[in-house]
C-alpha positions as CSV (number, residue, x, y, z in Angstrom):
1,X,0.0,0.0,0.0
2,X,2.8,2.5,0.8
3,X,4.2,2.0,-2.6
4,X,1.0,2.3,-3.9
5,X,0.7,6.2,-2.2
6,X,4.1,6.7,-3.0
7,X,3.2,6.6,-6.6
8,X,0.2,8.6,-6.3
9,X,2.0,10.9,-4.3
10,X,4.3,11.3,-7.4
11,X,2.1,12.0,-9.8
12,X,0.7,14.4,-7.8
13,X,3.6,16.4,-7.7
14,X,4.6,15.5,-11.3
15,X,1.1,17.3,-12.3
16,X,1.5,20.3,-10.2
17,X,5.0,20.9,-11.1
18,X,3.7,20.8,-14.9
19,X,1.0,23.1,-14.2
20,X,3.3,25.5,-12.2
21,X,6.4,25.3,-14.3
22,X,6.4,23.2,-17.4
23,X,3.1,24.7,-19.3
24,X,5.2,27.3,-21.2
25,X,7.5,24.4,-22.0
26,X,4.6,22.2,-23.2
27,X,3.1,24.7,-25.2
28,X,6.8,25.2,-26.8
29,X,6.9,21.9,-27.6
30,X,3.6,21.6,-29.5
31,X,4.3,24.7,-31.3
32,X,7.5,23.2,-32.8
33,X,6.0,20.1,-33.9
34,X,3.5,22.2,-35.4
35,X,5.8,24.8,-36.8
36,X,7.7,21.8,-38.6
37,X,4.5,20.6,-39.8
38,X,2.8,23.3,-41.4
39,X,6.0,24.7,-42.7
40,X,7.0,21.7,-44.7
41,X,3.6,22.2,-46.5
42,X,4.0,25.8,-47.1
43,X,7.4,24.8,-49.0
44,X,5.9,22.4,-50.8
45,X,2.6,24.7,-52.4
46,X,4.5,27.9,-52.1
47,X,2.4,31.1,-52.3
48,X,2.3,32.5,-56.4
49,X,1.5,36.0,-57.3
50,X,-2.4,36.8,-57.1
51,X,-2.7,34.9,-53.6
52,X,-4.3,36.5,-50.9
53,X,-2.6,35.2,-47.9
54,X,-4.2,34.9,-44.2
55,X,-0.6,34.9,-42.4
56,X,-1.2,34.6,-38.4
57,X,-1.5,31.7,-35.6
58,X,-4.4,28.9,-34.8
59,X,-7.3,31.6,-35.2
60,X,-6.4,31.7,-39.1
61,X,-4.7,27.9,-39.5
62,X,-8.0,26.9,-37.9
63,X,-10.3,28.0,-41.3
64,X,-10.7,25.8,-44.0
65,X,-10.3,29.1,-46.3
66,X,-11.0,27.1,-49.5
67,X,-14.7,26.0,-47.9
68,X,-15.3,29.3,-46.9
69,X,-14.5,31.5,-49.6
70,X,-13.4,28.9,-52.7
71,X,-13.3,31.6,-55.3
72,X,-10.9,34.3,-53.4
73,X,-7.5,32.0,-53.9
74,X,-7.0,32.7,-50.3
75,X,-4.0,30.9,-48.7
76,X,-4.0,29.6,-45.1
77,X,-0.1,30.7,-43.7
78,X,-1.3,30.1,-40.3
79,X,0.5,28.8,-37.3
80,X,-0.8,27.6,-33.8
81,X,1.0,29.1,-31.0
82,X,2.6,31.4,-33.2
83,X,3.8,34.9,-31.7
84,X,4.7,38.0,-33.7
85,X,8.4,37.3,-33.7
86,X,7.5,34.1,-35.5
87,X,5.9,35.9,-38.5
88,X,8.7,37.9,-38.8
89,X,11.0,34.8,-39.4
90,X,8.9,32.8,-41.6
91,X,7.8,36.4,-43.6
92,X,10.3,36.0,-46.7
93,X,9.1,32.7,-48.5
94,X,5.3,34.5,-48.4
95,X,6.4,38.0,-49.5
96,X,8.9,36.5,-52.3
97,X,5.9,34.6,-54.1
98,X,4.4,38.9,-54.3
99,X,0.9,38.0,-53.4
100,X,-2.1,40.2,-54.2
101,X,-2.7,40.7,-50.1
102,X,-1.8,39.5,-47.4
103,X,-4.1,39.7,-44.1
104,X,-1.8,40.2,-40.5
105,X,-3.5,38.3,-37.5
106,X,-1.2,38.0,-34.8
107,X,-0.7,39.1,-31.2
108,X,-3.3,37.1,-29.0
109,X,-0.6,34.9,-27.6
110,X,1.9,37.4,-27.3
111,X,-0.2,39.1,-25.2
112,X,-1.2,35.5,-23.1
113,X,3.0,35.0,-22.5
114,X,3.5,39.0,-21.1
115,X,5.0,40.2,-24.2
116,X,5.0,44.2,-24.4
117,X,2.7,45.4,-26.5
118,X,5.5,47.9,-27.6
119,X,7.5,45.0,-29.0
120,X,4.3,43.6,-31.1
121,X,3.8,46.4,-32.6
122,X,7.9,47.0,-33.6
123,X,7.4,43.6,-34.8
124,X,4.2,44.5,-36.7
125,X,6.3,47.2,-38.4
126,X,9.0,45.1,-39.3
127,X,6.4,43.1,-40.8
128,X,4.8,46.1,-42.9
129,X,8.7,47.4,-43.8
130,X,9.9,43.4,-45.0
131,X,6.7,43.2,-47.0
132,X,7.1,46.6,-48.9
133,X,11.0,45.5,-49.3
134,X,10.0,42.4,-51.0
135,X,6.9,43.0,-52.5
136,X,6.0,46.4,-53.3
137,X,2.7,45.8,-54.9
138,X,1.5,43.7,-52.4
139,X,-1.4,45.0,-50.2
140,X,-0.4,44.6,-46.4
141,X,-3.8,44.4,-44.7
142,X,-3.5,44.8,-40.3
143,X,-6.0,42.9,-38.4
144,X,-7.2,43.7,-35.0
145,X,-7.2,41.1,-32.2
146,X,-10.6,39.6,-31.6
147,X,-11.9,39.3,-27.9
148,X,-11.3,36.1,-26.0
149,X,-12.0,36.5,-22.2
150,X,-13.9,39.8,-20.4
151,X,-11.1,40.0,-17.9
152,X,-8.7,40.5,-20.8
153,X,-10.8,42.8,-23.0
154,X,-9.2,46.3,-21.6
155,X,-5.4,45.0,-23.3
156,X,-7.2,43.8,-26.1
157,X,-9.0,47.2,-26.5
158,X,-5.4,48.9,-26.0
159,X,-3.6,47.1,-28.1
160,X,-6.0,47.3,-30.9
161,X,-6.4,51.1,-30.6
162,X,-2.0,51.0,-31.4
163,X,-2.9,48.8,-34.0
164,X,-5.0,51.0,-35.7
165,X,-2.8,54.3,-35.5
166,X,-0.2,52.3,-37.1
167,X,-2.4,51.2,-40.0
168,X,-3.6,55.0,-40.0
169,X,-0.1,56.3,-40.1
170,X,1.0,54.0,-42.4
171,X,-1.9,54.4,-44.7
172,X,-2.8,50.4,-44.4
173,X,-6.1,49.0,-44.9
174,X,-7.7,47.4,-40.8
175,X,-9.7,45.1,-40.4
176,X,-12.0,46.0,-37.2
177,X,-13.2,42.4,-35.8
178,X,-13.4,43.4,-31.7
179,X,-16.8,45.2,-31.3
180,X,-18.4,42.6,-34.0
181,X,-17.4,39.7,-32.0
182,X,-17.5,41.1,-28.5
183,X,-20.5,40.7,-26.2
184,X,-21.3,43.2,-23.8
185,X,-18.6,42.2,-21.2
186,X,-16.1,42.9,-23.8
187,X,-15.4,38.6,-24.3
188,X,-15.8,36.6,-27.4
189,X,-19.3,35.9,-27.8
190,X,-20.4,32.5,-27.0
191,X,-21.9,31.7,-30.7
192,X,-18.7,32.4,-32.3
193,X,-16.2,30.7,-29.9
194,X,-16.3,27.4,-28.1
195,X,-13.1,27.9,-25.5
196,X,-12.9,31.8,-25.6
197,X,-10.1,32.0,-27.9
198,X,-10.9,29.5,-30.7
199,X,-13.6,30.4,-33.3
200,X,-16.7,28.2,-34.1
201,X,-18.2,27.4,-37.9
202,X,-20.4,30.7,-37.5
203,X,-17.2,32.6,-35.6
204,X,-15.8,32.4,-39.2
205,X,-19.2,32.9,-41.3
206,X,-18.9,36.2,-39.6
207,X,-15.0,36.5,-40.0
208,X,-15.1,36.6,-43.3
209,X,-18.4,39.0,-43.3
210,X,-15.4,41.2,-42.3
211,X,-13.0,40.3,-45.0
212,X,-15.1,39.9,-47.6
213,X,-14.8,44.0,-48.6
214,X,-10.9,43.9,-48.4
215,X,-11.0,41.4,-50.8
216,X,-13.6,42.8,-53.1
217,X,-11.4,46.1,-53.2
218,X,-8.3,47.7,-54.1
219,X,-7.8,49.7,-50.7
């Protein structure tokens, strides 16, 4: 019986020591098996010009883009777990096959790891300058981030009201998707999400509600 408690005992610990300590590790882990993943398929159908490219983390890998909207070529460059920094390093490949548009949706999880929102939005402009370095004529279309939680809604807001001054100042094209998908506590409204993060089959119906005009458009 003692060994039998011992063992328990030990998984005990074991699991809290995860929780506490090894969550950011486990989530790094899974990223990079992802990363390596989805990245080998992006080098094997590389993007050609006239693409319009969703280029962000799980929110955009999670749409079947070719289901959703099959005649707007629309190419799913999405990564879960991916942070701004990691959009800056896989940017070139993307920018070099000088697609049409391409749509920025990043900063959720830099925000969930305590990354300065000073740094995402550097980052976002790196982004902006790297595209207009590689492809001139491509249309470089920010993205603000949707709602997840009502306790987090006030950084959201924040962040999203920098994002927006940088499109204005750098005359980019936003797409505005808080106050669509917010409820009134400022979370991600239940229809649209099913963990508070994640979107649902009718979170991207109403997505690309939002895109549809940035596509339709030269802005």
């Amino acid at each position: 019986m003692s060994t039998v408690l011992y063992v328990i005992a030990a998984l005990v610990v074991v699991v809290l020591l995860a929780r506490w300590r090894g969550s950011k590790l486990l989530r790094a882990l899974f990223h990079r098996l992802t990363e390596r993943g989805r990245l080998s398929f992006f080098d094997a159908f590389p993007i050609v010009p006239g693409d319009v490219v969703l280029f962000g983390d799980s929110i955009s890998a999670g749409g079947n883009w070719d289901e959703i909207a099959p005649d707007a070529r629309i190419k799913n460059r999405g990564i879960g777990g991916d942070i701004s920094d990691n959009l800056l390093h896989r940017l070139d490949p993307i920018a070099e096959g000088q697609p049409s548009k391409v749509f920025v949706q990043i900063g959720t999880n830099d925000l969930g790891i305590g990354i300065a929102p000073e740094r995402i939005l550097a980052n976002l402009e790196s982004i902006v300058d790297r595209f207009r370095d590689l492809a001139p004529e491509t249309q470089v279309c920010l993205h603000e981030l949707f709602p997840t939680k009502p306790r987090r809604a006030e950084r959201i807001r924040a962040l999203n009201a920098e994002i927006g001054r940088l499109a204005e100042r750098r005359s980019l094209p936003l797409v505005r998707v808080f106050d669509h998908f917010a409820d009134d506590r400022g979370g991600i409204r239940v229809e649209c999400s099913y963990d508070n993060l994640h979107l649902t089959g009718v979170g991207y119906q109403e997505w690309y509600t939002l895109l549809e005009p940035h596509l339709q458009k030269e802005d």
